[in-house]
C-alpha positions in Angstrom: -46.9 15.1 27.9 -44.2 13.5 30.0 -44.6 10.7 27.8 -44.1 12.8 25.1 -40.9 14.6 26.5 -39.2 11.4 27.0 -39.7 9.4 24.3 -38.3 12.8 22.4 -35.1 12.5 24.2 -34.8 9.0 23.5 -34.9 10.0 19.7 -32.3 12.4 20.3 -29.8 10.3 22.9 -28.5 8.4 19.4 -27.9 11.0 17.1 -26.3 13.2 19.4 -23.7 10.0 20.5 -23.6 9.9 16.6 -22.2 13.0 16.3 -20.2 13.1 19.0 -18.4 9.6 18.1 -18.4 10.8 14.6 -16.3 14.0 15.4 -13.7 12.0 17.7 -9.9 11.9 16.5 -9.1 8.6 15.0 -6.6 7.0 17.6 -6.1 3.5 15.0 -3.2 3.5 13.3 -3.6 2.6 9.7 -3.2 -0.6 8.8 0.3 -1.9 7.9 0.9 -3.2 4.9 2.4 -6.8 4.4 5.2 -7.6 3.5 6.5 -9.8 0.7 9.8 -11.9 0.8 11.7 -13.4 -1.9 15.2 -14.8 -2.8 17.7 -13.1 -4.1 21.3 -14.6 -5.3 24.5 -12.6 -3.7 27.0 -11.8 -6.2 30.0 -14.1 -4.5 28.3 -15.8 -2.4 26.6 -19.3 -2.1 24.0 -17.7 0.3 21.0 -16.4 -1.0 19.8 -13.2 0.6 16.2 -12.5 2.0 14.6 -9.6 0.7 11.4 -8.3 2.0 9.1 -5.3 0.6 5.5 -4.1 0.2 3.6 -5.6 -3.0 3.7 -1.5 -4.7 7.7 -1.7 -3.9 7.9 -4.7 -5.8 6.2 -3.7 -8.4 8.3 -0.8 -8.5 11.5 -3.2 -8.2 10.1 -5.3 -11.1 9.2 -2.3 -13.7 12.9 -0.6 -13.2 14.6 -4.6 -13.7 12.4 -4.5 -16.8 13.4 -1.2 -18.0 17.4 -2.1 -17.5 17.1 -5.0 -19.5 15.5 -4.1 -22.3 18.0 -1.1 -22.3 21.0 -3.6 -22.0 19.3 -5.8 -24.8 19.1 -2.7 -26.8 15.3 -2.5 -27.1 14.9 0.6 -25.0 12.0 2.8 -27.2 12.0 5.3 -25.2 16.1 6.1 -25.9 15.8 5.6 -29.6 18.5 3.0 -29.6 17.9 -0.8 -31.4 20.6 -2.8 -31.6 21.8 -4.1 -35.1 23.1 -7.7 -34.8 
């Protein structure tokens, strides 16, 4: 019976540390993201500048340049407006 009784706990003694890791507050922080640098030329100035941001940001950065230069070229859709040359 003693055998019994013990071997029973045993069984128990990882599920219960389970549960009790499993309800614990997460103390890691999240993982920071890495960030991406480029080159970017400075309006009057022989410098160029260094400009870091997370991959989403630039793809952000890189969508909106898109949209403003199809909308300076005239080929904005979404506006209506073509431009006639």
């Amino acid at each position: 019976m003693r055998r019994f009784v013990m071997l029973a706990a045993l069984c128990t003694l990882p599920n219960a540390l389970y549960a009790q890791a499993a309800t614990a507050p997460a103390t890691e922080k999240p993982a920071k993201e890495k960030k991406i640098c480029r080159q970017e030329d400075v309006t009057g100035s022989i410098m160029r500048a260094r400009v870091c941001h997370t991959k989403e940001e630039w793809v952000q950065i890189d969508a909106e340049n898109a949209r403003n230069a199809r909308r300076i070229l005239g080929r904005d859709s979404s506006t209506g407006n073509t431009a006639t040359h």
